[in-house]
N, C-alpha and C positions, 0 to 999 in steps of 0.2 A: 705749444709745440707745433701747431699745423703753420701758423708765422712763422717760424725759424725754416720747417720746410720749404713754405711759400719761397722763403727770401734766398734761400738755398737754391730752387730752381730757376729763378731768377739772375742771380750770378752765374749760374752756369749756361744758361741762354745767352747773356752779355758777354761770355769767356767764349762762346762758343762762333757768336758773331767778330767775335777781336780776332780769330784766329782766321776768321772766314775770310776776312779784309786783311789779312797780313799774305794769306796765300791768293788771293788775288791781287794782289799789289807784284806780289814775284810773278802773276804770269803774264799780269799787263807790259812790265819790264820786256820782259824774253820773246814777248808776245811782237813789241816796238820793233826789238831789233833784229826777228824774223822777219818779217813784215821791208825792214829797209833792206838788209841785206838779198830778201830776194828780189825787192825791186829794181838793186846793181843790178842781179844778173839779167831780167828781163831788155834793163836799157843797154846793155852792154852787148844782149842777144840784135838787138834790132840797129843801136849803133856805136860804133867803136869809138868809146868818149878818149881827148886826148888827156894824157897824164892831169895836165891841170883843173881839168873838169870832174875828172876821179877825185882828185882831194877835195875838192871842193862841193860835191857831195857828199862826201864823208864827215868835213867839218861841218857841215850844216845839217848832218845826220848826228852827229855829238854832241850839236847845240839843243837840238830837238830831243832827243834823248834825254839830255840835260834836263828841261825842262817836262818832261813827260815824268822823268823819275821825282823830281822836286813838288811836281804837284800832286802825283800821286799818295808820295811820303807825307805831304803836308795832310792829307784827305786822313791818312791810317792814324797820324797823330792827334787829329783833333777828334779822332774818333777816342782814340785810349784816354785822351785829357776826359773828354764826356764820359768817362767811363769809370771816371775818379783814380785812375794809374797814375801815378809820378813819372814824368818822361824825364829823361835826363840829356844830355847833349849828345852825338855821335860823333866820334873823332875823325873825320876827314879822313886821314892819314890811313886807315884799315880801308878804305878803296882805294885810296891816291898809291900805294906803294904794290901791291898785286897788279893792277891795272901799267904800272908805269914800269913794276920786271916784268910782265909781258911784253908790256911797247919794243922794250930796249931788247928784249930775249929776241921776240918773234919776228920782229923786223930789221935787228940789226945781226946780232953774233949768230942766230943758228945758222939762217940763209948765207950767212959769209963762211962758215965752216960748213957745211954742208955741198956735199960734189950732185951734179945733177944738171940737167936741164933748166931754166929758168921756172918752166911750170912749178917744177919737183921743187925746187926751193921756194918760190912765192907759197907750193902749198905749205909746204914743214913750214914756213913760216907765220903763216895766218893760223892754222892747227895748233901753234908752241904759243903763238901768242893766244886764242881764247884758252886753251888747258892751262895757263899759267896764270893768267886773267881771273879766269871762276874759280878753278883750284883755290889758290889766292885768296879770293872774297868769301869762297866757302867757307874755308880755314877761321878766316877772322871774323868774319861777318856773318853769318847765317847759320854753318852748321846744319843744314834741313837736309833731309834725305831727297827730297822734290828736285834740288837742283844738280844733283849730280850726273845725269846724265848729261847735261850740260857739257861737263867737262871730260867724261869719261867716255863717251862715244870719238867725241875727235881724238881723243889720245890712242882709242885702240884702231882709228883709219888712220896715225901717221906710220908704220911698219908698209900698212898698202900702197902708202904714196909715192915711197920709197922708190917703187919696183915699178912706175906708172912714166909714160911721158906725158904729152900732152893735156890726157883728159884728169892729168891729176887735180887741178886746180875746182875739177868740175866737181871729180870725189871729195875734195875738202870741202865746199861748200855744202853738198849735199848731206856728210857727216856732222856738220855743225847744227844742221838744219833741222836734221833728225833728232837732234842731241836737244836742241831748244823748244820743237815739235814735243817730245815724250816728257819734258820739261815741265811746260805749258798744264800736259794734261793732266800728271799729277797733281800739279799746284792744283787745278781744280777740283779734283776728285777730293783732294784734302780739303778745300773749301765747302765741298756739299758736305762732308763728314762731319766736317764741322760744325754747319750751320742743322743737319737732320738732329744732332745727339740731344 
């Protein structure tokens, strides 16, 4: 009987580290691309990059990303494989299709139907695209309560932006920021929960 308990506390010590490394894995993500996105603003504060220099940190911000999430994933998995879990494949498609109707939402049809200022629409349009983006991946992929502010703080500053000129741009950033910030902490605080029980 005191083995089966042994062995009992022991599973739940290994269940408790899986979960611990799963929500650290969501805050290193979120963690990335706080981190790059307020790095735009900083260089953008100091110099006025021209259009092609913006893409061009952005795609090399998606490549980095890319790889930051891949190697992360790979770390969470071979933790669950040592853990004697059966992993199974994850279908592309559950990030590729959220991620790409935000692309086409947030960057093309909102900011074209939308009347405003250029601020006011570059903001609804970055705001439509991460709310539609995490929304999205929530939905299919995750499901965690951790990550909803994520996408629910931007969506209740696009009504502000609305009503904003210039420094709306500044509001959507700082909404997102926020949204990935309290993000971030949960995932942690569920990581310590995880790993004290």
């Amino acid at each position: 009987m005191e083995e089966v308990k042994e062995l009992k506390n022991v599973l739940e010590r290994v269940e408790g580290k899986l979960i611990a490394a799963g929500s650290i894995y969501g805050a290193i993500n979120f963690a990335y691309w706080l981190f790059v996105m307020s790095l735009s603003y900083v260089i953008n504060a100091v110099v006025n990059l021209p259009a092609v220099l913006v893409g061009l940190y952005w795609g090399a911000a998606i490549l980095g990303g890319i790889a930051v999430a891949g190697r992360t994933f790979r770390r969470l998995i071979n933790l669950y494989i040592a853990s004697g879990r059966r992993v199974r494949g994850f279908p592309m498609w559950r990030l590729m299709v959220p991620w790409g109707t935000g692309a086409v939402a947030g960057w093309g049809v909102i900011p074209a139907l939308m009347s405003g200022t250029p601020y006011v629409r570059f903001a609804l349009g970055l705001l439509s695209f991460i709310v539609i983006a995490l929304f999205g991946q929530w939905a299919l992929v995750t499901k965690d309560r951790e990550s909803v502010p994520a996408f629910l703080i931007p969506a209740l500053a696009m009504p502000l932006v609305r009503g904003m000129e210039s420094d709306a741009a500044v509001l959507a950033g700082f909404a997102i920021a926020t949204g990935f910030a309290l993000t971030i902490l949960l995932y942690l605080h569920s990581a310590f929960r995880a790993i004290e029980r």
